[in-house]
C-alpha positions in Angstrom: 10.1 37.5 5.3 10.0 34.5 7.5 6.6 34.7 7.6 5.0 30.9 6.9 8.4 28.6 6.2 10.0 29.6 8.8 7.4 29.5 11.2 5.9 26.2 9.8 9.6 25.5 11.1 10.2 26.4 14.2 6.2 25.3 15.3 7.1 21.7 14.6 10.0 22.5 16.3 8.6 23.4 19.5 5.6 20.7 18.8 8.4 18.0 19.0 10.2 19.2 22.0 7.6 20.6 24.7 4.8 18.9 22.7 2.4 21.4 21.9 -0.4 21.7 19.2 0.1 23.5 16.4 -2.3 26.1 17.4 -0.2 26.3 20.7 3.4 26.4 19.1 1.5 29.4 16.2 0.9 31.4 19.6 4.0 31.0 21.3 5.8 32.8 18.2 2.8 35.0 17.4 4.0 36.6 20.8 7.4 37.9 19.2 6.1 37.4 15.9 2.6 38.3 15.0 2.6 38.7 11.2 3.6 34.7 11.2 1.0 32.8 9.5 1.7 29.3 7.5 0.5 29.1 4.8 -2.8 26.5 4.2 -0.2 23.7 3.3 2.1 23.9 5.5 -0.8 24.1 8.3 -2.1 20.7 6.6 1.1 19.2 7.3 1.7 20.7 10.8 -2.0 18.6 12.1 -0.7 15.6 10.8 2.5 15.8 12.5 0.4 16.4 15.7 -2.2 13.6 14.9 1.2 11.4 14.2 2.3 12.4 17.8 5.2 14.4 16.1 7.4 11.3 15.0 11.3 11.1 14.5 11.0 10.0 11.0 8.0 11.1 9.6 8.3 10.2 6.3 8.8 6.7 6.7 5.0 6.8 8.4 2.2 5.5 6.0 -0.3 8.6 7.4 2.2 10.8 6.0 3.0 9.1 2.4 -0.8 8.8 1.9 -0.6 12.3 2.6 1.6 13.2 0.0 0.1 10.6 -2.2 -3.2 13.1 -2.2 -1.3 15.8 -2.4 -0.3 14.5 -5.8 -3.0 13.8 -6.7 -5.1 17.2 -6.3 -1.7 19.1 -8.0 -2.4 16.4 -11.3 -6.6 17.2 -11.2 -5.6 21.1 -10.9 -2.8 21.3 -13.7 -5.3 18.4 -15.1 -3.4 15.7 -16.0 -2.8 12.5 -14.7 -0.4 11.4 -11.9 3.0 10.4 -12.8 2.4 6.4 -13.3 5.6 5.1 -11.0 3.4 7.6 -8.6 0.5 6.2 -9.0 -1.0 3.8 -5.8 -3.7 1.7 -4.8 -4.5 1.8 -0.8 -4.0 -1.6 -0.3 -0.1 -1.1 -1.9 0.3 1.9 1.2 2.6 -0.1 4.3 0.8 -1.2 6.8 2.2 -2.4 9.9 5.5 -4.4 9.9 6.9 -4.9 6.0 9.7 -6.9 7.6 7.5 -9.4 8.4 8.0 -12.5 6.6 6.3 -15.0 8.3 2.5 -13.1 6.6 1.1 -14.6 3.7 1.4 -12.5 0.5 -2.0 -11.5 -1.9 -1.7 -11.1 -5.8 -4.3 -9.1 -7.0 -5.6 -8.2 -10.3 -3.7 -5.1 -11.7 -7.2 -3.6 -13.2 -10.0 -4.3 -10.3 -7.3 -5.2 -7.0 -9.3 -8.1 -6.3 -7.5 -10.7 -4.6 -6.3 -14.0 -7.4 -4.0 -15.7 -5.1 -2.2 -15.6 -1.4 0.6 -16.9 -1.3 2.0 -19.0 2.3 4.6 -17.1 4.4 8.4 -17.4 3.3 10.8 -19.9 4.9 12.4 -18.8 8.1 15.7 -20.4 7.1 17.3 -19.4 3.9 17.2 -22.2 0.9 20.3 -24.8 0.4 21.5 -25.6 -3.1 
């Protein structure tokens, strides 16, 4: 017991707080705890917490839904079918930057090839009288 969760655990713990690497936080409980070993997964995820520079809210970052976007993915080609269609996304749909920006102008793209048809200018500032 307590053998990849766990650790998985309590290395992004100590990769948060004292920032370490993963490889660093693995050792540090390998030292009280040598059978711990994540397993391939939950390694995955612990390098892109690193790479992320271990954020507060990680899944509000667009590395880390892409992430799980592929992770999707590979578990729909395995059980082979296809993704979930509310799941399904195109890279140019993944945040980027700030999406309470307003003030940028807005593309509509073909559903079929996501080729640009039309940008739209930036919304009004000031909300609309009637």
């Amino acid at each position: 017991m307590g053998k990849s969760r766990s650790a998985t655990c309590v290395s992004a713990y100590l990769m948060h707080r004292h920032g370490l690497s993963p490889a660093e936080a693995l050792a540090q409980i390998r030292a009280s705890r040598p059978l711990c070993e994540p397993n391939e997964g939950f390694a995955q995820q612990l390098e892109l917490y690193h790479r992320l520079s271990t954020p507060a809210d990680v899944e509000a970052t667009p590395a880390y839904q892409r992430w799980l976007y592929q992770r999707e993915v590979e578990l729909s080609r395995a059980c082979g079918q296809a993704p979930e269609a509310e799941k399904i996304r195109f890279e140019d749909e993944h945040a980027r930057g700030d999406d309470d920006d307003v003030s940028a102008e807005f593309e509509l793209r073909c559903r079929k090839c996501r080729s640009v048809r039309t940008t739209l200018p930036p919304l009004p500032s000031t909300p609309l009288s009637s």
